[in-house]
N, CA, C and O of each residue as an XYZ file, in Angstrom:
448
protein
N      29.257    -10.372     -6.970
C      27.958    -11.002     -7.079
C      27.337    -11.197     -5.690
O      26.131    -11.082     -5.473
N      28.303    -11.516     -4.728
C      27.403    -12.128     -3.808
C      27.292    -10.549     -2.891
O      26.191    -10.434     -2.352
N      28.096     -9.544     -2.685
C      27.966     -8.224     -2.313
C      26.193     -7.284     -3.000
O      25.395     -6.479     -2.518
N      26.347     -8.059     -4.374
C      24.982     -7.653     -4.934
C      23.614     -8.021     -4.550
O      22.630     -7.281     -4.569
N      23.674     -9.343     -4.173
C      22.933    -10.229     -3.505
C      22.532     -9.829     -2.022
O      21.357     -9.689     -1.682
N      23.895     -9.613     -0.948
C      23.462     -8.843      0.089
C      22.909     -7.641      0.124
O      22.338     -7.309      1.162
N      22.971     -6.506     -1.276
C      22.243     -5.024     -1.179
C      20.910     -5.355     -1.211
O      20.072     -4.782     -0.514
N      20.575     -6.562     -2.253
C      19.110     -7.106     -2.774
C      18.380     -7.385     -1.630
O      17.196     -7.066     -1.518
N      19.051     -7.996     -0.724
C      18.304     -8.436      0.284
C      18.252     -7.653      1.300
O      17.261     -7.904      1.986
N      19.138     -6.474      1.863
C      19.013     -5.262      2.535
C      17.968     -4.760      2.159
O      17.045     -4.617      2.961
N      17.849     -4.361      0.817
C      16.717     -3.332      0.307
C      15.330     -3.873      0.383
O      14.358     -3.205      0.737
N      15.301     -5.098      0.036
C      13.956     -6.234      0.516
C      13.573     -5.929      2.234
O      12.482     -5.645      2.728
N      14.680     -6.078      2.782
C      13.990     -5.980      4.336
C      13.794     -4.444      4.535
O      12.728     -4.210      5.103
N      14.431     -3.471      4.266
C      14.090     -2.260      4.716
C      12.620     -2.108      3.785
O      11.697     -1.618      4.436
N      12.359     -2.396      2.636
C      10.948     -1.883      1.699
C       9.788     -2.459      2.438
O       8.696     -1.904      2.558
N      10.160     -3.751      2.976
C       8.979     -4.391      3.943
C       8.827     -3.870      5.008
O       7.671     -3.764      5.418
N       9.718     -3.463      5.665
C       9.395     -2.595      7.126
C       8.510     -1.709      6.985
O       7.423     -1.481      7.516
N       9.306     -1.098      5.958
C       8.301      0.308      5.340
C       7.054     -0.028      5.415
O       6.407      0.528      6.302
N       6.434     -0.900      4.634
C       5.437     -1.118      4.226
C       4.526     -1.509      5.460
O       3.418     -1.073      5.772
N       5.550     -2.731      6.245
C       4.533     -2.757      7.675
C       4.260     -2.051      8.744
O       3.401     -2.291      9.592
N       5.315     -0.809      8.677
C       5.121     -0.125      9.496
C       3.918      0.553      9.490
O       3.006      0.444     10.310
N       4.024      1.877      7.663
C       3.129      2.462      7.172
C       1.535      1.819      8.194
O       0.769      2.396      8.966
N       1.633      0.118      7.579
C       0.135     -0.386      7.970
C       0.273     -0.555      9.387
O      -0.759     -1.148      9.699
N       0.821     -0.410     10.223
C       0.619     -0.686     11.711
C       0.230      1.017     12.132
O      -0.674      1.251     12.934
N       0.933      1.990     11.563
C       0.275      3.549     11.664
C      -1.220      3.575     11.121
O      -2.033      4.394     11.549
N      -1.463      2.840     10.368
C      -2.845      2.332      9.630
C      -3.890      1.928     10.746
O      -4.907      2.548     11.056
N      -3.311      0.510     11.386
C      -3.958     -0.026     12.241
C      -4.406      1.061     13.389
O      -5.555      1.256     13.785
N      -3.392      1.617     13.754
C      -3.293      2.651     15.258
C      -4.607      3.958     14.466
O      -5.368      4.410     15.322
N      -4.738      4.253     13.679
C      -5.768      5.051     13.409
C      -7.013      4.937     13.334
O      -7.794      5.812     12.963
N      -7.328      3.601     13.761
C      -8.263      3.024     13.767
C      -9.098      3.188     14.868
O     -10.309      2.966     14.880
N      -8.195      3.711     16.088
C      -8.464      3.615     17.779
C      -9.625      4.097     17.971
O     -10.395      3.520     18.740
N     -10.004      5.296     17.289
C     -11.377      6.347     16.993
C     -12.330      5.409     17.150
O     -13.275      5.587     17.919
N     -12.173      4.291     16.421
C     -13.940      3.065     15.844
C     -13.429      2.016     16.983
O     -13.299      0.883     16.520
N     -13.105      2.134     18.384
C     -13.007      1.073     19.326
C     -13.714     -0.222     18.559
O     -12.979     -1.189     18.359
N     -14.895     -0.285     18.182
C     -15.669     -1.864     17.356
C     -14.304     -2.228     16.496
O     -13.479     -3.133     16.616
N     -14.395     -1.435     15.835
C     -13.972     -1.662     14.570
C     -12.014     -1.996     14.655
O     -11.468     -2.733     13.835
N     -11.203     -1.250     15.849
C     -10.064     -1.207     16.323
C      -9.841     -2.602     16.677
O      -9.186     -3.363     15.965
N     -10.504     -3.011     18.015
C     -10.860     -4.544     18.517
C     -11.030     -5.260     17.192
O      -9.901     -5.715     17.006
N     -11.792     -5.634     16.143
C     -11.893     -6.510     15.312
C     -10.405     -6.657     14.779
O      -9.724     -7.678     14.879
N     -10.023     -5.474     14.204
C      -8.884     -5.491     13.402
C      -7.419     -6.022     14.427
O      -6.411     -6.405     13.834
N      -7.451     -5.992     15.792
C      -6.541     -6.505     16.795
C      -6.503     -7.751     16.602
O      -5.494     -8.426     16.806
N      -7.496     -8.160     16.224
C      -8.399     -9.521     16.941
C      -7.625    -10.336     15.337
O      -7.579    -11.566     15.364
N      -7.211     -9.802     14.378
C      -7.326    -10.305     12.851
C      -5.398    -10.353     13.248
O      -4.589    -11.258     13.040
N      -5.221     -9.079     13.826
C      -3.613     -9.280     13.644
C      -3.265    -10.034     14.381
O      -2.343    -10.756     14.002
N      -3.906    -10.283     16.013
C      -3.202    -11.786     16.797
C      -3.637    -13.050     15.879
O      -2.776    -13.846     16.253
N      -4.415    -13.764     14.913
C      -4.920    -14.832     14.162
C      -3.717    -14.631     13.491
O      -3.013    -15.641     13.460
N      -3.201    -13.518     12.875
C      -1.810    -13.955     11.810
C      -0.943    -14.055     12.963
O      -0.243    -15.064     12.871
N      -0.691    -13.277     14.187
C       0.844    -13.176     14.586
C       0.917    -14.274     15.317
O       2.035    -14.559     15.743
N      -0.363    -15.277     15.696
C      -0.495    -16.709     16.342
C       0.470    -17.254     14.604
O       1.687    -17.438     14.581
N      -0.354    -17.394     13.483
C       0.373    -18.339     12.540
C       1.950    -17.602     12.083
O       2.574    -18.128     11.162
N       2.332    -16.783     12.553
C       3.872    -16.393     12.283
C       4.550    -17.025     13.041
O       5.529    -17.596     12.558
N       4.288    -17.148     14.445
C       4.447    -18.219     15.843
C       4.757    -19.427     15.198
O       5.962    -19.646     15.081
N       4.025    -20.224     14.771
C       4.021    -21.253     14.018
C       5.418    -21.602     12.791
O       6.457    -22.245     12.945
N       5.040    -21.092     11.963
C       6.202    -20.745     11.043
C       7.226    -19.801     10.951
O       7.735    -19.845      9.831
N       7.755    -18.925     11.717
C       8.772    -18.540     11.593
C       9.505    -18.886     13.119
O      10.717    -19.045     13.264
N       8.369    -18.971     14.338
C       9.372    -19.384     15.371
C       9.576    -18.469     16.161
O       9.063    -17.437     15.726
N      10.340    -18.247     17.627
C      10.342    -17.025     18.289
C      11.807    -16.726     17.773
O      12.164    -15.581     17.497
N      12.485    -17.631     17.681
C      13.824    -17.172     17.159
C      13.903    -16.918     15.629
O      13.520    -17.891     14.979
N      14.232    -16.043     15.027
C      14.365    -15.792     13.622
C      14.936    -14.307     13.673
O      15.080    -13.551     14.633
N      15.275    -14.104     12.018
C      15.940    -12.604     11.676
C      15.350    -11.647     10.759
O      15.200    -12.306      9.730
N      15.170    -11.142     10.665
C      14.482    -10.449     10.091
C      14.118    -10.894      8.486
O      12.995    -10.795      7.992
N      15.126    -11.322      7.905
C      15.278    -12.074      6.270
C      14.742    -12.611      6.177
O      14.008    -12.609      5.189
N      14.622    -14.075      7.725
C      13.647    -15.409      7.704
C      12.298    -14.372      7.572
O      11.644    -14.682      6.576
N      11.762    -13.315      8.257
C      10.223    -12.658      8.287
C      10.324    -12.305      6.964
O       9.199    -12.480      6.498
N      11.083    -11.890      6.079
C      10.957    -10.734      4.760
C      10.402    -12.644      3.969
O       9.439    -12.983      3.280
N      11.504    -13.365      4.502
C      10.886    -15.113      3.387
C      10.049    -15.144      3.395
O       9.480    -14.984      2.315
N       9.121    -15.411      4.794
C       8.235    -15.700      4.867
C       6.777    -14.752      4.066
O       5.892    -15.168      3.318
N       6.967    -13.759      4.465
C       5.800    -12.581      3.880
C       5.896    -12.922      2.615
O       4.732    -12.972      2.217
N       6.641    -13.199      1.709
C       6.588    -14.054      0.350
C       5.593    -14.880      0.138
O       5.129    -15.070     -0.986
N       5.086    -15.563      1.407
C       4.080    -16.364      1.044
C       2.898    -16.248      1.659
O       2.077    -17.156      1.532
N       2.643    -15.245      2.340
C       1.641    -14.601      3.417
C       0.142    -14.568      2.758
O      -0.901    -14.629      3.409
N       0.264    -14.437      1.050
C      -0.552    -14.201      0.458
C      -1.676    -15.809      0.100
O      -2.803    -15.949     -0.376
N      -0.672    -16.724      0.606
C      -1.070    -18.162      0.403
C      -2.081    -18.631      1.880
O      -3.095    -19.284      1.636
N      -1.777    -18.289      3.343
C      -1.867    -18.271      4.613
C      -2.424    -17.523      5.542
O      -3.224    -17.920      6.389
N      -1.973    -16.311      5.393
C      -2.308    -15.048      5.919
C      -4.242    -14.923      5.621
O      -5.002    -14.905      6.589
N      -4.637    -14.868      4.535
C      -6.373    -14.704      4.435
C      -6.666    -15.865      5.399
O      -6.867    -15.506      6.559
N      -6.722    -17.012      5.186
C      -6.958    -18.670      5.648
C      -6.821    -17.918      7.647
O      -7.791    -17.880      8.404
N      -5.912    -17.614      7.886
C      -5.585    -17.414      9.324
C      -6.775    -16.166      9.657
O      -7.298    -16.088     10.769
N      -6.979    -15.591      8.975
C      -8.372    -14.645      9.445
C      -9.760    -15.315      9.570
O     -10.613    -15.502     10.437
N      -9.482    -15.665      7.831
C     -10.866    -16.346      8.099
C     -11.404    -17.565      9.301
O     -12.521    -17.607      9.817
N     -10.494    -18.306      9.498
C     -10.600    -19.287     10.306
C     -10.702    -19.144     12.294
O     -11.122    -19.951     13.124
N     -10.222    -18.020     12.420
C     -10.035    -17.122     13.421
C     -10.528    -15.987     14.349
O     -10.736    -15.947     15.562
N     -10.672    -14.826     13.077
C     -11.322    -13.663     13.418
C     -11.853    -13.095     12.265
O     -11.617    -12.063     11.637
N     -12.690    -14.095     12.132
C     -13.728    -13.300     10.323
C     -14.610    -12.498     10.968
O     -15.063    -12.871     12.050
N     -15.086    -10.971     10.267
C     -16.216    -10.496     10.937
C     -16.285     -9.687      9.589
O     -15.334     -9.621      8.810
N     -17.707     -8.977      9.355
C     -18.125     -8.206      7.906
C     -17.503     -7.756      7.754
O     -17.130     -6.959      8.614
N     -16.961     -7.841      6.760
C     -16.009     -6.731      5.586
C     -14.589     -7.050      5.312
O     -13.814     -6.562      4.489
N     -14.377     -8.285      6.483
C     -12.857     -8.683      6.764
C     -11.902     -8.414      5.885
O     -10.885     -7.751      6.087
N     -12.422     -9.219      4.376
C     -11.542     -9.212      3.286
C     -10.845     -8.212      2.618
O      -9.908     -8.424      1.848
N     -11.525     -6.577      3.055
C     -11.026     -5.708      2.652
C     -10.129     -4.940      3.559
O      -9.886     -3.763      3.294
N      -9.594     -5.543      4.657
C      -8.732     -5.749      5.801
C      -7.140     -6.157      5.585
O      -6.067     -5.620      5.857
N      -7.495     -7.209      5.046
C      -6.269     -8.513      5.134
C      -5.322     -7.928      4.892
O      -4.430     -8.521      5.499
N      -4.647     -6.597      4.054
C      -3.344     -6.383      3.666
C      -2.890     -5.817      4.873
O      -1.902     -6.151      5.527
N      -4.020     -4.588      5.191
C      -3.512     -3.903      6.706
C      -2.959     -4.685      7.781
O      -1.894     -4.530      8.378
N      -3.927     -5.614      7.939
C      -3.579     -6.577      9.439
C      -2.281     -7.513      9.143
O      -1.483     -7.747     10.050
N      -2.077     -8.129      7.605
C      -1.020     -9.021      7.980
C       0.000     -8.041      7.674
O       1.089     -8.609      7.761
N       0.179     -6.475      7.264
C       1.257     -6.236      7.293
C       1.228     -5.432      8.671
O       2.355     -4.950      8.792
N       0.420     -5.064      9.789
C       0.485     -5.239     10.665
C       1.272     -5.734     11.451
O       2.303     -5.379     12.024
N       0.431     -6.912     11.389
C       1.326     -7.941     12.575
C       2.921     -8.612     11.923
O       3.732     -9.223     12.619
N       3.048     -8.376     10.770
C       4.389     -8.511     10.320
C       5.283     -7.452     11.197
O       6.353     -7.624     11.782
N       4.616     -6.523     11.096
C       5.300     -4.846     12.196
C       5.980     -5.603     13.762
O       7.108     -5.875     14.173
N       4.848     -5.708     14.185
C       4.747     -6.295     15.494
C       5.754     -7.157     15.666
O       6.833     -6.848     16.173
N       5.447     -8.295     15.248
C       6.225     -9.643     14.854
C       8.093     -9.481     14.695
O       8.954    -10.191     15.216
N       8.277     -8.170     13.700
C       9.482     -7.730     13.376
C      10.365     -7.300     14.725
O      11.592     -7.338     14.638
N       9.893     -6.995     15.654
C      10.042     -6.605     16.785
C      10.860     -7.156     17.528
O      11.698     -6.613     18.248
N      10.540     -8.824     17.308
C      11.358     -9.885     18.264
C      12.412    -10.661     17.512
O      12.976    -11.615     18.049
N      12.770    -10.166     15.937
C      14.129    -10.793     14.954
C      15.090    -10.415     16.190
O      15.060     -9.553     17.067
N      15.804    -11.284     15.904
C      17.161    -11.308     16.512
C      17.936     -9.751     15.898
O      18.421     -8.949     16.695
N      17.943     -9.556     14.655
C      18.580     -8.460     14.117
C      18.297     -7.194     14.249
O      19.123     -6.320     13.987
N      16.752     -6.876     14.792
C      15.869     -6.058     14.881
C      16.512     -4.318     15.338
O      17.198     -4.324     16.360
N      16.371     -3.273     14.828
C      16.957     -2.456     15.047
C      15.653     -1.360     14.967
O      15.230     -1.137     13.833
N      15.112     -0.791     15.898
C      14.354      0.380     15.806
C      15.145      1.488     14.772
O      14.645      2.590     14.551
């Protein structure tokens, strides 16, 4: 059981990487629309300031996979309040899985 539990949670952190990576290759394609590149920078430091906050400089990668669990509660709120500019809302998945990318960087467990 508890061997099952550790695959569950392996496979959780590798599917999220995936996913933030994918959107940080997302973000980087953006470089073309400099306006538009800068805004979207500007949206991922507003989340990777509130990851600062709640997860801490020390953490592991599992504590980041917890947290993104609730990103959907926080993560909009940290744009809007921050770096809102037209169209933002159709943004928000890119940038916070973005800066989740970024962020993943400094887990203690972190393995390129």
């Amino acid at each position: 059981m508890l061997y099952a539990k550790l695959i569950s949670r392996a496979v959780s952190v590798a599917t999220a990487r995936v996913d933030w990576e994918r959107a940080f290759e997302g973000l980087e394609a953006q470089k073309h629309d400099r306006r538009r590149y800068l805004r979207l920078l500007a949206a991922v430091d507003a989340v990777t300031q509130e990851l600062r906050v709640r997860v801490g400089q020390t953490f592991t990668l599992q504590q980041l996979v917890d947290c993104y669990a609730t990103v959907e509660r926080w993560g909009r709120d940290a744009v809007a309040e921050h770096a809102a500019y037209d169209g933002w809302p159709r943004d928000v998945v890119l940038v916070v899985d973005a800066a989740f990318h970024a962020y993943a960087r400094g887990a203690l467990d972190f393995e390129p």
